[in-house]
Backbone and ligand atoms as CSV (ligand in chain L), in Angstrom:
chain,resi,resn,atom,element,x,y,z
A,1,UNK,N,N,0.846,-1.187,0.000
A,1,UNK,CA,C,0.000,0.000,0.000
A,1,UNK,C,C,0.890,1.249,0.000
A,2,UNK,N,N,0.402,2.352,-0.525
A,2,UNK,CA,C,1.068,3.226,-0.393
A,2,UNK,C,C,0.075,5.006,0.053
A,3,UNK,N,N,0.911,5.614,0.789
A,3,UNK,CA,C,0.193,6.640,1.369
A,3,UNK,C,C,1.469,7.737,0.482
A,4,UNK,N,N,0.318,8.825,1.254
A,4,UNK,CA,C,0.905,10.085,0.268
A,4,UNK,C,C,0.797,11.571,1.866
A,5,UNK,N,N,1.534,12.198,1.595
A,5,UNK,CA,C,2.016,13.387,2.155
A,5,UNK,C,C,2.054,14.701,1.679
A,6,UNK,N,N,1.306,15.739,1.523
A,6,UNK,CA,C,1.567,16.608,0.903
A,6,UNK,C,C,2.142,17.737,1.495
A,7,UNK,N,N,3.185,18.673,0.852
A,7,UNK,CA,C,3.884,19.528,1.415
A,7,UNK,C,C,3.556,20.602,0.524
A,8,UNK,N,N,4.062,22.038,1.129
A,8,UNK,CA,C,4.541,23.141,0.141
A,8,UNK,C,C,5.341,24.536,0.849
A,9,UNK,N,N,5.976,24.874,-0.363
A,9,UNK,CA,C,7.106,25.685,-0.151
A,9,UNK,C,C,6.707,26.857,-0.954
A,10,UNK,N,N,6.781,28.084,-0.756
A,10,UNK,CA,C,7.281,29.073,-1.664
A,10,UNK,C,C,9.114,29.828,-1.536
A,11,UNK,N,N,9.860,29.403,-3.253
A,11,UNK,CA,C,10.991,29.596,-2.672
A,11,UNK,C,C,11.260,29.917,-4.155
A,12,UNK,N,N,12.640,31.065,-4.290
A,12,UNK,CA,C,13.244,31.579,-5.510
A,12,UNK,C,C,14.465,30.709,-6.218
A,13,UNK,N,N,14.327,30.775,-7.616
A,13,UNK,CA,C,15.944,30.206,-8.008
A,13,UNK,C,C,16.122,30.986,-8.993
A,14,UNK,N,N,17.251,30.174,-9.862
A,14,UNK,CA,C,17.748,30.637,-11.360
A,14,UNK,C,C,18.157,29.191,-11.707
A,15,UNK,N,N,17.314,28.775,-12.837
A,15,UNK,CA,C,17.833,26.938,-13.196
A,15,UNK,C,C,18.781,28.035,-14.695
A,16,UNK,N,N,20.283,27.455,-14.329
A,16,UNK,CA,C,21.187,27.831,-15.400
A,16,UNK,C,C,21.226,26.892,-16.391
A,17,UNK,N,N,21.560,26.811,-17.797
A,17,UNK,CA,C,21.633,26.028,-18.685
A,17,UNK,C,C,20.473,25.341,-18.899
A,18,UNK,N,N,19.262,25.949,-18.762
A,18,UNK,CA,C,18.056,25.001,-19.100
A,18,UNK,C,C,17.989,26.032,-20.200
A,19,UNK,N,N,16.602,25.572,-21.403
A,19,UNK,CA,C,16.555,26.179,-22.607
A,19,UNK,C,C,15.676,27.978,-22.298
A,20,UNK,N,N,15.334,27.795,-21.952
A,20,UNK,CA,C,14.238,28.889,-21.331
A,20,UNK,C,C,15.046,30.141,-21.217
A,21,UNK,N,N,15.136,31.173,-21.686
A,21,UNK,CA,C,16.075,32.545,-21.347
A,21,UNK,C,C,15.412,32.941,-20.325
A,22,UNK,N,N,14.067,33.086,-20.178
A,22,UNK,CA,C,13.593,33.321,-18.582
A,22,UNK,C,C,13.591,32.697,-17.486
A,23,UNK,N,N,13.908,31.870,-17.616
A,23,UNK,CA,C,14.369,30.786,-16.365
A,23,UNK,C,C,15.987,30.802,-15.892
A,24,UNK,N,N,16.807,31.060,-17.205
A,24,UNK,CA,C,18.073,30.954,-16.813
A,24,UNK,C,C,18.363,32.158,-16.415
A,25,UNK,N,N,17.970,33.187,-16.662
A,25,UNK,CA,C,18.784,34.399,-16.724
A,25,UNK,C,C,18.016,35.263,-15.804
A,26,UNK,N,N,17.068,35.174,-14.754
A,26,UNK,CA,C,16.070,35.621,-13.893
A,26,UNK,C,C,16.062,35.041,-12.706
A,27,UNK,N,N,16.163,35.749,-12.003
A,27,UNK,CA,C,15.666,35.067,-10.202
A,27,UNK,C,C,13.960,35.567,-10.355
A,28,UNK,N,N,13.068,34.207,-10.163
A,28,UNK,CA,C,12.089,34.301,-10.284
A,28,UNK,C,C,11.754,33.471,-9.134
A,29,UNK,N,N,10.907,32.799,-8.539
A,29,UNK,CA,C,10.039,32.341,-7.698
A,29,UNK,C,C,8.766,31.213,-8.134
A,30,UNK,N,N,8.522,30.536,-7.243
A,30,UNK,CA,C,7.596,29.357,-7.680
A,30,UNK,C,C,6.655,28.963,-6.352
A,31,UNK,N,N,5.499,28.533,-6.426
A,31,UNK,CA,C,5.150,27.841,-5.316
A,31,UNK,C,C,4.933,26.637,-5.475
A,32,UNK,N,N,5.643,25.880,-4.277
A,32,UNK,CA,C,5.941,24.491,-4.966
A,32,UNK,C,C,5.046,23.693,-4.323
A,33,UNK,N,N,4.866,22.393,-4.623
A,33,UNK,CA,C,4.469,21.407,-3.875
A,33,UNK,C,C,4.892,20.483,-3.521
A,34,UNK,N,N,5.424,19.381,-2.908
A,34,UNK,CA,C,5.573,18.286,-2.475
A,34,UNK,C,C,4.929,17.027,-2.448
A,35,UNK,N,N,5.081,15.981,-2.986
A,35,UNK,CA,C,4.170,14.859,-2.710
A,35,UNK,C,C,5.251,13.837,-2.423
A,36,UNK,N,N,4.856,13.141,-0.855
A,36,UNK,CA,C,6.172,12.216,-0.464
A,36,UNK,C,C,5.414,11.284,-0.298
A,37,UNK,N,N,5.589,9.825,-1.246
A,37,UNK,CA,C,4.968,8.589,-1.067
A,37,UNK,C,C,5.568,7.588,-0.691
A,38,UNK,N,N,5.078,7.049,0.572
A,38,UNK,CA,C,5.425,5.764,1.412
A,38,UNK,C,C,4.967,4.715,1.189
A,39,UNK,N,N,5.799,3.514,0.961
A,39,UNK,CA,C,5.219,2.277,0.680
A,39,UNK,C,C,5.273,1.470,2.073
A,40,UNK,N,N,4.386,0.493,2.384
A,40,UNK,CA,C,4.704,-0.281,3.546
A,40,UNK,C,C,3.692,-1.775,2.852
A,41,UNK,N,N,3.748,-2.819,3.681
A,41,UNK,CA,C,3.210,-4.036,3.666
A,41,UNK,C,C,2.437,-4.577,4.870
A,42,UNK,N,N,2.584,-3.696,5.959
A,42,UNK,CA,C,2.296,-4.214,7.350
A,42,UNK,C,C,1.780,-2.948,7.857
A,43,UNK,N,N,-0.444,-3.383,8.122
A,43,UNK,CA,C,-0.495,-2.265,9.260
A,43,UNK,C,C,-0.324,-2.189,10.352
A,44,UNK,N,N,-0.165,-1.199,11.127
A,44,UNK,CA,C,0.425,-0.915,12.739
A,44,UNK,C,C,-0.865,-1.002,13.417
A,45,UNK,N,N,-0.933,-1.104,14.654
A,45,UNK,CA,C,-2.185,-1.094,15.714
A,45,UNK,C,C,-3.012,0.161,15.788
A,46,UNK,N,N,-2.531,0.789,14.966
A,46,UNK,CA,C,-4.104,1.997,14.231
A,46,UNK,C,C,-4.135,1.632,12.688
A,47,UNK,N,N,-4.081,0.651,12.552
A,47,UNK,CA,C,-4.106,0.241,11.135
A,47,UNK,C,C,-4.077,1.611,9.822
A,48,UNK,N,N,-2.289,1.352,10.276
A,48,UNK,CA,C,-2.110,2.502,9.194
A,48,UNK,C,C,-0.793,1.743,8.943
A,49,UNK,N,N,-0.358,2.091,7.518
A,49,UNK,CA,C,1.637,2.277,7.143
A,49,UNK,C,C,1.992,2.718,7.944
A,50,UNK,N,N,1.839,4.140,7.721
A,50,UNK,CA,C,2.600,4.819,9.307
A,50,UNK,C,C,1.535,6.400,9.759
A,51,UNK,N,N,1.618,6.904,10.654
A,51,UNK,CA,C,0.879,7.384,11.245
A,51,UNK,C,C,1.753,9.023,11.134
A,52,UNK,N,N,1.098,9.659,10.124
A,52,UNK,CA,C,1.752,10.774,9.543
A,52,UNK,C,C,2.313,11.858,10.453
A,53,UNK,N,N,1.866,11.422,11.975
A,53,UNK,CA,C,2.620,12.816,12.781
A,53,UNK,C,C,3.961,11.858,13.277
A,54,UNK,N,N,4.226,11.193,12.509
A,54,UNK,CA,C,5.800,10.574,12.891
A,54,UNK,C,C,6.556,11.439,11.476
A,55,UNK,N,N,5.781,11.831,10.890
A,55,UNK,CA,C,6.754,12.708,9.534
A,55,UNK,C,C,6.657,14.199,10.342
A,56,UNK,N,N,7.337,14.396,11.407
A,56,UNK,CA,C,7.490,15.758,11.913
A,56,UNK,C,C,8.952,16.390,10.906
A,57,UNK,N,N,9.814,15.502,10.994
A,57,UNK,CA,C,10.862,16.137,10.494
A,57,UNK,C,C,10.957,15.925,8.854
A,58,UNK,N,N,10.229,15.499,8.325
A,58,UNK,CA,C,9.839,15.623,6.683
A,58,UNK,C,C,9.444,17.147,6.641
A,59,UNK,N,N,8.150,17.468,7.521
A,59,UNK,CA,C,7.316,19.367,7.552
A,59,UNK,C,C,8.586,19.666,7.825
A,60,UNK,N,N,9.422,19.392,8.745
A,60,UNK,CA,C,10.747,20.799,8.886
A,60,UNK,C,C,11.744,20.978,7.838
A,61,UNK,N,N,12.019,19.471,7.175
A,61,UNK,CA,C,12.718,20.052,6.161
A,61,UNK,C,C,12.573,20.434,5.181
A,62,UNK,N,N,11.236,20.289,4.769
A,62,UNK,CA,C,10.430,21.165,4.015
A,62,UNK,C,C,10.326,22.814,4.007
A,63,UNK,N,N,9.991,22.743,5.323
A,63,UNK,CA,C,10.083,24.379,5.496
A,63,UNK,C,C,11.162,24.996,5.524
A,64,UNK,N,N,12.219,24.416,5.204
A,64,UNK,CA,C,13.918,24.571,5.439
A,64,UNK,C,C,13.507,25.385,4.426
A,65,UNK,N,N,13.182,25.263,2.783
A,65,UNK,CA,C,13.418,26.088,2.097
A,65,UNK,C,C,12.250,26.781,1.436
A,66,UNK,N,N,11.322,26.715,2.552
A,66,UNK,CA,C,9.934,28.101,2.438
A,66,UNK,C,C,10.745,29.597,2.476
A,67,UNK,N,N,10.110,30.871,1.504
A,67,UNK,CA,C,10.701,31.542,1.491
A,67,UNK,C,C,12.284,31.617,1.575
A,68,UNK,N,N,12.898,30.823,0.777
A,68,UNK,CA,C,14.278,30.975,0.619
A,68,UNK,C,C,14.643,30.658,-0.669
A,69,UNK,N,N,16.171,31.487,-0.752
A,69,UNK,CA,C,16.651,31.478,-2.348
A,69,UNK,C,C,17.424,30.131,-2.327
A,70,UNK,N,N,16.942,29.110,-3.283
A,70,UNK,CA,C,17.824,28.221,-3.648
A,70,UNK,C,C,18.317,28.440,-4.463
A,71,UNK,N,N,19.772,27.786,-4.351
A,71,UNK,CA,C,20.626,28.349,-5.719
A,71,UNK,C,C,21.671,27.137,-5.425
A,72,UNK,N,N,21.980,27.032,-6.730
A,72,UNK,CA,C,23.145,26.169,-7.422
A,72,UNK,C,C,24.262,26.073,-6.537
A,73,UNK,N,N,25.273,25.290,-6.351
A,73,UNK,CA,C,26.662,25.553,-5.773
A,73,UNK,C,C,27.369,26.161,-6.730
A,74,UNK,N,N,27.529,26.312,-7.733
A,74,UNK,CA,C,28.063,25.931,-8.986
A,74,UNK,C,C,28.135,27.811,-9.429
A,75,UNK,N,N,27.068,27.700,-8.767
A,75,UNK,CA,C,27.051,30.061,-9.038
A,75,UNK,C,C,28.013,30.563,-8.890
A,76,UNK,N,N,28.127,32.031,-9.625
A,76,UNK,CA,C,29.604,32.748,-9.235
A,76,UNK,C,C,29.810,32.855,-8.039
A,77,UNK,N,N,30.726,33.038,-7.694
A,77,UNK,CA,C,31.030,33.931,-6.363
A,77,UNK,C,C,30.345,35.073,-6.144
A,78,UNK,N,N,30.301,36.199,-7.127
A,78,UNK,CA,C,29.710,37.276,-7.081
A,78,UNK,C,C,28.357,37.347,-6.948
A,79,UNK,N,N,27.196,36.212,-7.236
A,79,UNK,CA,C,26.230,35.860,-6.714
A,79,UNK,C,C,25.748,35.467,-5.870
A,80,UNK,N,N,26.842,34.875,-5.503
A,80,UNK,CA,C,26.903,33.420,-3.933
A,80,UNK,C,C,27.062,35.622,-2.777
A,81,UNK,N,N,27.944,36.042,-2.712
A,81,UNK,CA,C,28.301,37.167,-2.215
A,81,UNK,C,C,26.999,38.074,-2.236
A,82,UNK,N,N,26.789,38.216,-3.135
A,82,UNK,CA,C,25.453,39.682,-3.478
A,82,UNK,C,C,24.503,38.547,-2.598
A,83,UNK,N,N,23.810,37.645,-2.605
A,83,UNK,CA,C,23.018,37.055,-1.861
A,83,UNK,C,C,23.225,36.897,-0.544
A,84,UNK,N,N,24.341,36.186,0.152
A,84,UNK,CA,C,24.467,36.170,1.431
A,84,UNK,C,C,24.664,37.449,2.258
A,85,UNK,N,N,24.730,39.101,1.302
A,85,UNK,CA,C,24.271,40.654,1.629
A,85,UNK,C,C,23.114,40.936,2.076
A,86,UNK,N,N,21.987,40.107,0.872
A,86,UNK,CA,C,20.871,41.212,1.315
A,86,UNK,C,C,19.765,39.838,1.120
A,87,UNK,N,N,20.021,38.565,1.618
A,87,UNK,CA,C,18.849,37.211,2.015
A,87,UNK,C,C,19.632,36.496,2.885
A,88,UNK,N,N,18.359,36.014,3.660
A,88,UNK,CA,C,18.570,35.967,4.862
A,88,UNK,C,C,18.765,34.114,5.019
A,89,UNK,N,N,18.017,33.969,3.775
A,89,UNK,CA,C,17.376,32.416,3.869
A,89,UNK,C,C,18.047,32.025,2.311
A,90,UNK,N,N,18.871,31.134,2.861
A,90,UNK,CA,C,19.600,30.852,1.695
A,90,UNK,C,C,19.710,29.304,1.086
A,91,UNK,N,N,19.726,28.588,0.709
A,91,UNK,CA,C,20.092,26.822,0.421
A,91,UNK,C,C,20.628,26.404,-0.356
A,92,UNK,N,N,21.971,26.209,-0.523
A,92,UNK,CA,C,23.230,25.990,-1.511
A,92,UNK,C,C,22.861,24.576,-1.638
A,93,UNK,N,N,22.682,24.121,-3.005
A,93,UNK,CA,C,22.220,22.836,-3.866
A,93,UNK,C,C,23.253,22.350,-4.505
A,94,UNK,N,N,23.672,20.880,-3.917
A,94,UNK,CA,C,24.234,20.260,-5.185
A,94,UNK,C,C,24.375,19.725,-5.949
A,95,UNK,N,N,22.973,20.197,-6.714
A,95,UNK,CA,C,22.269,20.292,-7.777
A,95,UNK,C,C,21.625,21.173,-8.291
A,96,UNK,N,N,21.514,21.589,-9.698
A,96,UNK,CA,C,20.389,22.772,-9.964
A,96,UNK,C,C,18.890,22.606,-9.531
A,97,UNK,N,N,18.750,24.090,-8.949
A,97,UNK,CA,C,17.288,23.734,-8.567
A,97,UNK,C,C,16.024,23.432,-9.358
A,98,UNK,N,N,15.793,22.583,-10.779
A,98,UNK,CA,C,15.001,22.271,-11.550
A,98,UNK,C,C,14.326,21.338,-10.457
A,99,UNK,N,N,13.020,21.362,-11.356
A,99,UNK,CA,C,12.017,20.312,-10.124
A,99,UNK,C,C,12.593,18.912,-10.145
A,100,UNK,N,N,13.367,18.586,-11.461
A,100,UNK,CA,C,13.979,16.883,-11.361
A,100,UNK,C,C,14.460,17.220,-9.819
A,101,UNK,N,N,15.887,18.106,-10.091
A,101,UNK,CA,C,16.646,18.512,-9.182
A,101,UNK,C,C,16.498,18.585,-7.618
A,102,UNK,N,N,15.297,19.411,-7.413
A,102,UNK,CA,C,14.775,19.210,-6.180
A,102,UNK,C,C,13.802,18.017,-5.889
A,103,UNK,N,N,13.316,16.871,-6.691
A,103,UNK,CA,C,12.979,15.527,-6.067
A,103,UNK,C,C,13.977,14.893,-6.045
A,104,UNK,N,N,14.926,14.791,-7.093
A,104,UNK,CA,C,16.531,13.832,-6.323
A,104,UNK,C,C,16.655,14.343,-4.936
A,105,UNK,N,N,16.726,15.670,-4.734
A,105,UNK,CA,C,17.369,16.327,-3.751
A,105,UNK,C,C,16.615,15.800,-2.931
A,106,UNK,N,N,15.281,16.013,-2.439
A,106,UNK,CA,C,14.422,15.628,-1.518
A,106,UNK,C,C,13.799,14.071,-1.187
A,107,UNK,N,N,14.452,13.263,-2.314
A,107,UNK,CA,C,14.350,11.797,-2.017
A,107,UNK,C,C,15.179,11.165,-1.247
A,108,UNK,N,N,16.870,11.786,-1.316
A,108,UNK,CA,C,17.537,11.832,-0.463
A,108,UNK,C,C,17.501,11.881,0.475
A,109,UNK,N,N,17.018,13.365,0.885
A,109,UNK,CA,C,16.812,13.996,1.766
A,109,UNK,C,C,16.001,13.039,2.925
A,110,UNK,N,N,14.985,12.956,2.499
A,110,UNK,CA,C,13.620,12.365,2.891
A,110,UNK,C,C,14.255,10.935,3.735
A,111,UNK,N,N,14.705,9.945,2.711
A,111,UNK,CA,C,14.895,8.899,2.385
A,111,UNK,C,C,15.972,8.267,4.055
A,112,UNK,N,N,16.490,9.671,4.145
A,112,UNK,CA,C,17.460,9.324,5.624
A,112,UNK,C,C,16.712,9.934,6.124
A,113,UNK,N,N,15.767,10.860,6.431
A,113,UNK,CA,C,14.809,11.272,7.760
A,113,UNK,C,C,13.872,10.003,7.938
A,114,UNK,N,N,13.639,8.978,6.911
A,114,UNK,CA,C,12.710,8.023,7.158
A,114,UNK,C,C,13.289,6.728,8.207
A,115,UNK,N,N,14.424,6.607,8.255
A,115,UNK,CA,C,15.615,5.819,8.706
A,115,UNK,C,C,15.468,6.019,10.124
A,116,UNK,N,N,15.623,7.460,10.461
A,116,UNK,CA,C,15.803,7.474,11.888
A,116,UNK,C,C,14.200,7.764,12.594
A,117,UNK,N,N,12.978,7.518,11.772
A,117,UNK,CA,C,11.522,7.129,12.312
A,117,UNK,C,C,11.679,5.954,13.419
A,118,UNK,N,N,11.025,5.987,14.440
A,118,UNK,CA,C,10.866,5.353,15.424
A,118,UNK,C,C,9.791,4.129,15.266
A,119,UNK,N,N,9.766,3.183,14.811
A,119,UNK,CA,C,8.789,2.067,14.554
A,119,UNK,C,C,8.643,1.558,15.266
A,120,UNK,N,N,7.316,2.051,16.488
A,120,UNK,CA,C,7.388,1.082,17.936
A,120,UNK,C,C,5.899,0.940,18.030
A,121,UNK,N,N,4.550,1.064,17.046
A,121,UNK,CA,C,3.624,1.408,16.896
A,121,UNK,C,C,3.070,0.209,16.225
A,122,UNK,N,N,3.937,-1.105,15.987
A,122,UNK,CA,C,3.755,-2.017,14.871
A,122,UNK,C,C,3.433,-2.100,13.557
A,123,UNK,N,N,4.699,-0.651,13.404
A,123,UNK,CA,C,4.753,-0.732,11.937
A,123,UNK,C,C,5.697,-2.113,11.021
A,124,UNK,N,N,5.309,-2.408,10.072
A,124,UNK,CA,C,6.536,-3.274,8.986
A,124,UNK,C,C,7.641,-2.326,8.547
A,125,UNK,N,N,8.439,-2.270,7.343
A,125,UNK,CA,C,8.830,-1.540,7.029
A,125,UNK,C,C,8.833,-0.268,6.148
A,126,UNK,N,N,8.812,0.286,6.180
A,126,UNK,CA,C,8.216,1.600,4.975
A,126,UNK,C,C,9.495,1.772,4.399
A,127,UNK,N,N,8.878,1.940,3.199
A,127,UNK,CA,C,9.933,2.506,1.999
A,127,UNK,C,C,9.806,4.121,1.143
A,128,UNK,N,N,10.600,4.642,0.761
A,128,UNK,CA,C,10.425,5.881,0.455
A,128,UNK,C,C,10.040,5.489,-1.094
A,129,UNK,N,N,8.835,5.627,-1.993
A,129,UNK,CA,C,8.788,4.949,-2.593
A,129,UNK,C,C,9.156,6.080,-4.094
A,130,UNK,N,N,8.524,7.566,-3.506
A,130,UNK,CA,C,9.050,8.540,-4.727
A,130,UNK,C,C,8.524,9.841,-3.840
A,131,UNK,N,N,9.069,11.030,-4.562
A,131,UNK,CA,C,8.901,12.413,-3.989
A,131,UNK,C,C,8.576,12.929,-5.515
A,132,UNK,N,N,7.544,13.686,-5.514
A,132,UNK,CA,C,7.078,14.619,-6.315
A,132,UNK,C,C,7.159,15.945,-6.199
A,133,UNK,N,N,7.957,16.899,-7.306
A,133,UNK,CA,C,7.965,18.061,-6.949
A,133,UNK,C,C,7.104,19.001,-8.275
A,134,UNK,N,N,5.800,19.220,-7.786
A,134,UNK,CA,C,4.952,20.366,-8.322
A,134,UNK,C,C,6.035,21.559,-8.472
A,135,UNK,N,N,6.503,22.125,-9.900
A,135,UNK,CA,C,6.946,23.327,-9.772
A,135,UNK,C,C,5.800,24.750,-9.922
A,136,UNK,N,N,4.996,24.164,-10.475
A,136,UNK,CA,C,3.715,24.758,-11.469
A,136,UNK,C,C,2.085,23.540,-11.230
A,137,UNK,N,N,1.253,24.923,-11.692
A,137,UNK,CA,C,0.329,23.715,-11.538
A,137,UNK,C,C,0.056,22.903,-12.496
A,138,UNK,N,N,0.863,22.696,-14.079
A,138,UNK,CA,C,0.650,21.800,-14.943
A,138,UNK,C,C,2.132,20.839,-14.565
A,139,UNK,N,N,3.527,21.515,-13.955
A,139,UNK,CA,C,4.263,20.371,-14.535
A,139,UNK,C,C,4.821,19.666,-13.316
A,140,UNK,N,N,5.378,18.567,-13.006
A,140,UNK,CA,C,6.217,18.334,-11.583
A,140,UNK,C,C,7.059,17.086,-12.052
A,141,UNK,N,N,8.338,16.738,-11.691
A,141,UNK,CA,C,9.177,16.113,-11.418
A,141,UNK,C,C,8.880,15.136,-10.157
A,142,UNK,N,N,8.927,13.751,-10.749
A,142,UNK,CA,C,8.677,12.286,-9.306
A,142,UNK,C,C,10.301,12.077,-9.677
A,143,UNK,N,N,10.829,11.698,-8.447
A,143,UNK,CA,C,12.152,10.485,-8.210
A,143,UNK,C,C,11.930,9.689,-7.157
A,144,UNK,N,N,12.336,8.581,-8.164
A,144,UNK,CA,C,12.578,7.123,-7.234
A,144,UNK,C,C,13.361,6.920,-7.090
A,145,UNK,N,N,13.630,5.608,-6.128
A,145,UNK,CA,C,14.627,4.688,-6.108
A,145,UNK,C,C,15.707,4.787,-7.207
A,146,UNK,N,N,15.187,4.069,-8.174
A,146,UNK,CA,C,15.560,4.151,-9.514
A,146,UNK,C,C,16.739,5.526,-10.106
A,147,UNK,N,N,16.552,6.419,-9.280
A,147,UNK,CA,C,16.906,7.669,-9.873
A,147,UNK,C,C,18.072,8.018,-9.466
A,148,UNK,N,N,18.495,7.124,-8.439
A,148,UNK,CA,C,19.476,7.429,-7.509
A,148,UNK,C,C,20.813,7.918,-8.564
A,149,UNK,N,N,21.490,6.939,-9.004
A,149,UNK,CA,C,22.381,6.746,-10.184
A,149,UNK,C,C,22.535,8.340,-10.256
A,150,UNK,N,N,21.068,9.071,-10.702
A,150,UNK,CA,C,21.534,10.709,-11.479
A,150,UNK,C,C,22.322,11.699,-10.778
A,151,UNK,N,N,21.943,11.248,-9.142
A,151,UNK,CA,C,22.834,12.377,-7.752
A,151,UNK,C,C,24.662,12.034,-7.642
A,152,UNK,N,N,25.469,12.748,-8.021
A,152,UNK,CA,C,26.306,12.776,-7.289
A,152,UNK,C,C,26.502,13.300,-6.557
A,153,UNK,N,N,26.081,13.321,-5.332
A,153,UNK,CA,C,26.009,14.157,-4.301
A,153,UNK,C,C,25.584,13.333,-2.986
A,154,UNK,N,N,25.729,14.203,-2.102
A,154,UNK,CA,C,25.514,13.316,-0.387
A,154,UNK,C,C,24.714,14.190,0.023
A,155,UNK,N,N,24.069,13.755,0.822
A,155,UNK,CA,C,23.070,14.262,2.050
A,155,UNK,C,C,24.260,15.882,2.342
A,156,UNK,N,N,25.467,15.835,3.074
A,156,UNK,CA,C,25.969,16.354,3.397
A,156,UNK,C,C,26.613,17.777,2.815
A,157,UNK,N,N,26.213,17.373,1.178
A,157,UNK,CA,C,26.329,18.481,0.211
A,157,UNK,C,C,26.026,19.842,0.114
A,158,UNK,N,N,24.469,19.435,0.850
A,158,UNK,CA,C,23.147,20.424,0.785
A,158,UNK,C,C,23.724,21.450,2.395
A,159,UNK,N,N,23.441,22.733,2.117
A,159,UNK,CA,C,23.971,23.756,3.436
A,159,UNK,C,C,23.030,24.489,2.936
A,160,UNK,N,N,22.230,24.738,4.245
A,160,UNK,CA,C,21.350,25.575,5.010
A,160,UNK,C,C,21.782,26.958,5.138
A,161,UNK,N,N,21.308,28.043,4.914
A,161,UNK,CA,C,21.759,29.195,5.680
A,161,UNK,C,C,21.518,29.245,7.614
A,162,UNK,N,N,22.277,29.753,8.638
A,162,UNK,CA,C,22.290,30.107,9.569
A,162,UNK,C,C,20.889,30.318,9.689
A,163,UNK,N,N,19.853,31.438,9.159
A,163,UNK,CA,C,18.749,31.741,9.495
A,163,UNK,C,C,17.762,30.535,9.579
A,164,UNK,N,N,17.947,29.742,9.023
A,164,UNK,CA,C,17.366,28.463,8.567
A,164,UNK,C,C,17.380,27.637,9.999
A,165,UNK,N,N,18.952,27.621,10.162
A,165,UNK,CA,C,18.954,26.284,10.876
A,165,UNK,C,C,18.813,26.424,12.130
A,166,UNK,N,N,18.287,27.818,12.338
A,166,UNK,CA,C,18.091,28.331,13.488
A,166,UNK,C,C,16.765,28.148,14.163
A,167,UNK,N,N,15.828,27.705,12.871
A,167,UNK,CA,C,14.606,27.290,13.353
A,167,UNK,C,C,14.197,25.783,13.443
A,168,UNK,N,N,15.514,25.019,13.277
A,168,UNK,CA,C,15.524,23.705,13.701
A,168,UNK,C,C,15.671,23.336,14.853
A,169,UNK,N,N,14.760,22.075,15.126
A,169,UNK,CA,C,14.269,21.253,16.191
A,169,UNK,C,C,14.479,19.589,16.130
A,170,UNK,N,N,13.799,19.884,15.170
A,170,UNK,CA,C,14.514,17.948,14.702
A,170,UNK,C,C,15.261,17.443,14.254
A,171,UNK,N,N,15.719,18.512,13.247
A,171,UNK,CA,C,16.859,18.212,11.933
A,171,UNK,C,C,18.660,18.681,12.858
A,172,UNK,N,N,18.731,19.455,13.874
A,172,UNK,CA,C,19.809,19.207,14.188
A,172,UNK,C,C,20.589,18.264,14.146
L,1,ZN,ZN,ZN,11.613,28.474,-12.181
């Protein structure tokens, strides 16, 4: 069976090297959505997969990048600089922030916050089965399992601005 989670963010980028001259060459903004789907085989003693207020720290890292500029690692300096001046809320990607981009990113992401869930409720095992990222309301990017291969990158890649991690509770 599989359950579903919905999230959302409003947050700015610049996807470089995509075809679009307004996309590459503009800091523009999006409101995004999230869809994080869990697979399991075994219900727990509220006959559920899992019991969605155990995804506390999925909502926080979500909100990690509400109102904040994501941006590339890969940016000039002189951008990386002019930004950490005058925003407060920042999230250095290592990856471009295209919606593929941010469901690799957030399957990852996700994928080790699901790990350290507490299964004492008689759950089986849950699997992260895909993350959907709504950039728009016609288009969105899913990654699976499957997708892994496309990240070179680690959990450890991704840096938070200070303002950010200041409103962490779980994710410390
Ligand atoms: Zn965009």
């Amino acid at each position: 069976m599989i359950i579903r989670k919905k999230y959302r963010f409003e947050a700015a980028h610049i996807v470089r090297d995509c075809t679009s001259k307004m996309c590459k060459e503009n800091i523009h903004g999006h409101s995004y959505v999230v869809e994080v789907f869990i697979k399991g085989s075994k219900l727990d003693n509220g006959c559920m997969i899992l019991d969605f207020c155990k995804l506390a720290s999925v909502k926080e890292l979500i909100d990690s990048f509400d109102h904040s500029y994501c941006m590339w690692h890969k940016e000039s300096d002189e951008l990386k600089e002019a930004m950490a001046k005058i925003n407060k809320r920042i999230v250095t990607m290592p990856i471009s922030p295209s919606a593929e981009g941010y469901a690799l990113l957030l399957y990852i992401l996700i994928r080790n916050l699901l790990r350290k869930i507490s299964l004492d409720n008689g759950e089986g095992e849950i699997i992260l089965h895909s993350v959907r990222v709504h950039e728009t309301e016609s288009g969105y990017a899913q990654a699976f399992e499957e997708d892994l291969p496309l990240a070179d990158f680690s959990i450890n890649d991704v840096v938070f601005s200070e303002d950010i991690m200041a409103n962490w509770k779980l994710l410390k």
